[in-house]
Biotite code that builds the C-alpha atoms (Angstrom):
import biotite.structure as struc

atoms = struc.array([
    struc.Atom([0.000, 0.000, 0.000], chain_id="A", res_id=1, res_name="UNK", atom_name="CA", element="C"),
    struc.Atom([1.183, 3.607, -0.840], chain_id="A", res_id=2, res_name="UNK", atom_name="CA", element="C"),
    struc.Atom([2.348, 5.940, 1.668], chain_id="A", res_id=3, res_name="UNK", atom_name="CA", element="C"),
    struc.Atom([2.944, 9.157, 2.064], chain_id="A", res_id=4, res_name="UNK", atom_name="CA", element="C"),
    struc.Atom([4.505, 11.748, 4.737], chain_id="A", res_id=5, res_name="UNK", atom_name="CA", element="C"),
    struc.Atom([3.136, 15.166, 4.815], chain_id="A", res_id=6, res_name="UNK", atom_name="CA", element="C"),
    struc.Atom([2.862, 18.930, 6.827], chain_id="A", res_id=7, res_name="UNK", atom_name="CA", element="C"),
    struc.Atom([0.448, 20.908, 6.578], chain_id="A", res_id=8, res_name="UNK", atom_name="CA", element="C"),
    struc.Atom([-0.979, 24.392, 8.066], chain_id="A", res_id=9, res_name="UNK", atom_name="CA", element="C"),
    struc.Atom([-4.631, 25.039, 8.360], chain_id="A", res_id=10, res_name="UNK", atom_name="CA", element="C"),
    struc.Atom([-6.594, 28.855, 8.326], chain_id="A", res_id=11, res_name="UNK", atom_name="CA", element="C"),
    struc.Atom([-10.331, 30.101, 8.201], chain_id="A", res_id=12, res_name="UNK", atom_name="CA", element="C"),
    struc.Atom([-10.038, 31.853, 5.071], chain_id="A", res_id=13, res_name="UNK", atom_name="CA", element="C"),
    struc.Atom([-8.472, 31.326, 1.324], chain_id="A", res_id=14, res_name="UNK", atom_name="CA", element="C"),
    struc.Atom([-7.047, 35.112, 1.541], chain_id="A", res_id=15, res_name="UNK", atom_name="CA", element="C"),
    struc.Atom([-5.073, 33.921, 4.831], chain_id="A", res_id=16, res_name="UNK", atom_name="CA", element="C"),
    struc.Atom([-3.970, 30.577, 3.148], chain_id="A", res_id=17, res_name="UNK", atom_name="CA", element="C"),
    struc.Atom([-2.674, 32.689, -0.345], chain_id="A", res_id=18, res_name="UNK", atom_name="CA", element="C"),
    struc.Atom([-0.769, 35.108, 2.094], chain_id="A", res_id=19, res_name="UNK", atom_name="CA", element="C"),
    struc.Atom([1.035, 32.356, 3.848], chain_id="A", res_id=20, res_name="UNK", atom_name="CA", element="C"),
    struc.Atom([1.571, 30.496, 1.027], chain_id="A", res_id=21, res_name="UNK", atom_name="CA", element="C"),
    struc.Atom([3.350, 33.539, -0.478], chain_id="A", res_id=22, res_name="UNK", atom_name="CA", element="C"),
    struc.Atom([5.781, 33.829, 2.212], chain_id="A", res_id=23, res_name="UNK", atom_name="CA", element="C"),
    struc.Atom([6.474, 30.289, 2.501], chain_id="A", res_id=24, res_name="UNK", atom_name="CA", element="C"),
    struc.Atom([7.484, 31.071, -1.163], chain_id="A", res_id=25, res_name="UNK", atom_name="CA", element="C"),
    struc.Atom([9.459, 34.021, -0.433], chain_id="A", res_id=26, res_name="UNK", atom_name="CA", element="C"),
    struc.Atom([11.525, 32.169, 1.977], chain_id="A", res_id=27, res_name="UNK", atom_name="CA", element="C"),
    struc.Atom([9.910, 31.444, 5.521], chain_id="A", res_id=28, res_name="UNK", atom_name="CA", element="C"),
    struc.Atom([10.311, 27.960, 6.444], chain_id="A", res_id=29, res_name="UNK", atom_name="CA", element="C"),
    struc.Atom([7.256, 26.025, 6.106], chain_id="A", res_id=30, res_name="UNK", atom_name="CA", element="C"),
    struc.Atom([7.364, 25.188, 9.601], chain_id="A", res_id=31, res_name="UNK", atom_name="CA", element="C"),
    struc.Atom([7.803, 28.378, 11.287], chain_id="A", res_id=32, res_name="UNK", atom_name="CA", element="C"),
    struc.Atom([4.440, 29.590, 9.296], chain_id="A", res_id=33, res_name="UNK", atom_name="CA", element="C"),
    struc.Atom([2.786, 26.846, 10.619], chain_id="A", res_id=34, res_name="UNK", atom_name="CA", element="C"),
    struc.Atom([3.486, 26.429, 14.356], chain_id="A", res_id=35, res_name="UNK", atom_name="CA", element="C"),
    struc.Atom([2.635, 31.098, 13.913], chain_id="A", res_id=36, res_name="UNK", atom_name="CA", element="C"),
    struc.Atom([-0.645, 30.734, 12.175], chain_id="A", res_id=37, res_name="UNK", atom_name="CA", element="C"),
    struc.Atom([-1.984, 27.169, 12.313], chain_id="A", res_id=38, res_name="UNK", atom_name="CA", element="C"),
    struc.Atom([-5.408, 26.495, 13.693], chain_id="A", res_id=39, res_name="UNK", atom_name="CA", element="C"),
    struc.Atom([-4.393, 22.448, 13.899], chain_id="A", res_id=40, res_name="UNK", atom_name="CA", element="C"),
    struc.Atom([-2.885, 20.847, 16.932], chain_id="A", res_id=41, res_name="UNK", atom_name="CA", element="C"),
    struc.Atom([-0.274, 19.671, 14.336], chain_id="A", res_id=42, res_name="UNK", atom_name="CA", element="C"),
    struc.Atom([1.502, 23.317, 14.554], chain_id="A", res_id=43, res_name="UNK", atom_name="CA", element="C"),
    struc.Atom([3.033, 21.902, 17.373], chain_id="A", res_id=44, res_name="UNK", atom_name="CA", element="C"),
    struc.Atom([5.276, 20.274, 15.061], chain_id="A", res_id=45, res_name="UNK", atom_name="CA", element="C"),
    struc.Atom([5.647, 22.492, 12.258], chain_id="A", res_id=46, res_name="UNK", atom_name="CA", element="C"),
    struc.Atom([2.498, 21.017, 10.764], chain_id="A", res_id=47, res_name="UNK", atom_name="CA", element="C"),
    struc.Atom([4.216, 17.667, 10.555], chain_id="A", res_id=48, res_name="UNK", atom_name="CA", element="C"),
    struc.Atom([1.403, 14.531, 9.473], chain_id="A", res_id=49, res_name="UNK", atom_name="CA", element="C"),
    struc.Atom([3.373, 12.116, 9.803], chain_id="A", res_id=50, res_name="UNK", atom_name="CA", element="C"),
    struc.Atom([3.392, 9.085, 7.549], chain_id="A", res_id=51, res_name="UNK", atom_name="CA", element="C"),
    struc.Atom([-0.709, 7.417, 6.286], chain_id="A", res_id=52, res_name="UNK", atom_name="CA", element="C"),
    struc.Atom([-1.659, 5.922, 3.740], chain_id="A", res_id=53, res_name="UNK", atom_name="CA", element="C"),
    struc.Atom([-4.478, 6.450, 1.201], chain_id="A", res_id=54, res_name="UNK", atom_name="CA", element="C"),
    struc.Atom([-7.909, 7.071, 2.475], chain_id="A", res_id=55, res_name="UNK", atom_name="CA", element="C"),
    struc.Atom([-6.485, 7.880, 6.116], chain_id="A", res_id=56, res_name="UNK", atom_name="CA", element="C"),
    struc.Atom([-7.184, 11.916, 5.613], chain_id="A", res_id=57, res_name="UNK", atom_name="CA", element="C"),
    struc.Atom([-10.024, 13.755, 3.726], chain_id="A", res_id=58, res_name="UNK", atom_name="CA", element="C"),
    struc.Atom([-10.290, 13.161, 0.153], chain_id="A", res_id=59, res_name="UNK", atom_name="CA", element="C"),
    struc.Atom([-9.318, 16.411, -1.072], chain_id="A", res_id=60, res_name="UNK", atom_name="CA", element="C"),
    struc.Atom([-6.047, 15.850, 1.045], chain_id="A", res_id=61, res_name="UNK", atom_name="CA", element="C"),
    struc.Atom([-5.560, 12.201, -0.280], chain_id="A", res_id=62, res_name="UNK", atom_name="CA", element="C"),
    struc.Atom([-5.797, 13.908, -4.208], chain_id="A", res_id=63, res_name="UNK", atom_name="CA", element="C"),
    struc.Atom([-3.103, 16.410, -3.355], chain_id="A", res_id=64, res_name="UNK", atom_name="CA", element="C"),
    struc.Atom([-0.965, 14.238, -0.930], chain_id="A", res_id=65, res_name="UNK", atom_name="CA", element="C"),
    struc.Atom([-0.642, 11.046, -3.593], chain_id="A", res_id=66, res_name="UNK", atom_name="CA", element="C"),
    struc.Atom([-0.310, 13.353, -6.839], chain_id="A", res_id=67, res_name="UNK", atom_name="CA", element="C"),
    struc.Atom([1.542, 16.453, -6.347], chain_id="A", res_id=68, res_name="UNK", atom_name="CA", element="C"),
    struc.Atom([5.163, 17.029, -6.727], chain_id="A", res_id=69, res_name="UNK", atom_name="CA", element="C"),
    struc.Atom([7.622, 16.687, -3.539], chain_id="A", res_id=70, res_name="UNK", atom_name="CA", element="C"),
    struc.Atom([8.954, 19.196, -1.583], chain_id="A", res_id=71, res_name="UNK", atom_name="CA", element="C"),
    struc.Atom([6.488, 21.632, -3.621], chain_id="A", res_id=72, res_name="UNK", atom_name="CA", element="C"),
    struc.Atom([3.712, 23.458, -1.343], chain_id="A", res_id=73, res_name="UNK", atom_name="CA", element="C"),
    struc.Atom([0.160, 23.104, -2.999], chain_id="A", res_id=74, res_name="UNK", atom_name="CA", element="C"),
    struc.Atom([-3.182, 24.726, -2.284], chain_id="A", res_id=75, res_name="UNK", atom_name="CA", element="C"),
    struc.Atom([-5.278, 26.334, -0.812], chain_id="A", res_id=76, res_name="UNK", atom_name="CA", element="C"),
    struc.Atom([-6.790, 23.220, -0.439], chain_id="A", res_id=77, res_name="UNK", atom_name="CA", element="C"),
    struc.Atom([-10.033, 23.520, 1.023], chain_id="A", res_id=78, res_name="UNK", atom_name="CA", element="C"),
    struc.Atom([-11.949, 20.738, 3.204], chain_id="A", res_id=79, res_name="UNK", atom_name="CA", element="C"),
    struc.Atom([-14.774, 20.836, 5.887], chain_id="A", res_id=80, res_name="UNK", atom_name="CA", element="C"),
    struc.Atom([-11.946, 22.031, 8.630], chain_id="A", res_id=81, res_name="UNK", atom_name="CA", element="C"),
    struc.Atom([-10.953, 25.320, 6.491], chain_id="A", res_id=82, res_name="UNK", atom_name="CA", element="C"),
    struc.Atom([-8.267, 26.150, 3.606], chain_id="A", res_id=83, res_name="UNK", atom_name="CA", element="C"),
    struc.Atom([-4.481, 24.077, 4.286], chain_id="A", res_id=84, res_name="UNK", atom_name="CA", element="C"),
    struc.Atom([-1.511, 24.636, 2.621], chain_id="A", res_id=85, res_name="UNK", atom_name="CA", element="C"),
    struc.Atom([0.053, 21.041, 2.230], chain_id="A", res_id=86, res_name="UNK", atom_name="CA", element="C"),
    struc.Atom([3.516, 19.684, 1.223], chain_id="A", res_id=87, res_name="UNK", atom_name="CA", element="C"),
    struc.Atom([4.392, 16.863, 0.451], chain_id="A", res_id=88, res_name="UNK", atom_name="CA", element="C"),
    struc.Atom([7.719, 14.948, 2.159], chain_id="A", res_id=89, res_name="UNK", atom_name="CA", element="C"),
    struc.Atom([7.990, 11.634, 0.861], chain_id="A", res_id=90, res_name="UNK", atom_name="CA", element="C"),
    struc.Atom([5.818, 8.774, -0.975], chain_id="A", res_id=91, res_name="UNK", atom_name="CA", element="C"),
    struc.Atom([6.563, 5.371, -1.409], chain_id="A", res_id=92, res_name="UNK", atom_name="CA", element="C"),
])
């Protein structure tokens, strides 16, 4: 079965989640932004997942998290719990 390893950073609005993600582009570290603005209890550690496999986290996670590009941050993605930013770490 596939796995994958994720972070992640949750917000209330899309505006918010652009904003982040452009400074995440600009050069703050991923995890920084996250354990600042994160409404998850996974800002604790920098947003960190963990490793799970398909079907373990909300379908519109599971589309981004087992198609997109390593290392690359993607969204907003948004689910029932707000708009994330998401990168992925690894996949096997």
């Amino acid at each position: 079965m596939s796995q994958a390893a994720a972070r992640h950073l949750l917000v209330d609005t899309e505006e918010q989640c652009l904003a982040l993600k452009a400074e995440i582009e600009a050069g703050k570290d991923f995890a920084d932004v996250a354990q600042e603005h994160s409404n998850c209890p996974s800002k604790a550690q920098g947003g960190n997942l963990g490793t799970f496999g398909p079907g373990q986290m909300v379908p519109e996670f599971d589309k981004v998290v087992f198609s997109a590009p390593l290392n690359e941050v993607q969204g907003p993605v948004k689910t029932q719990f707000g708009y994330h930013l998401l990168e992925v770490t690894s996949r096997s």
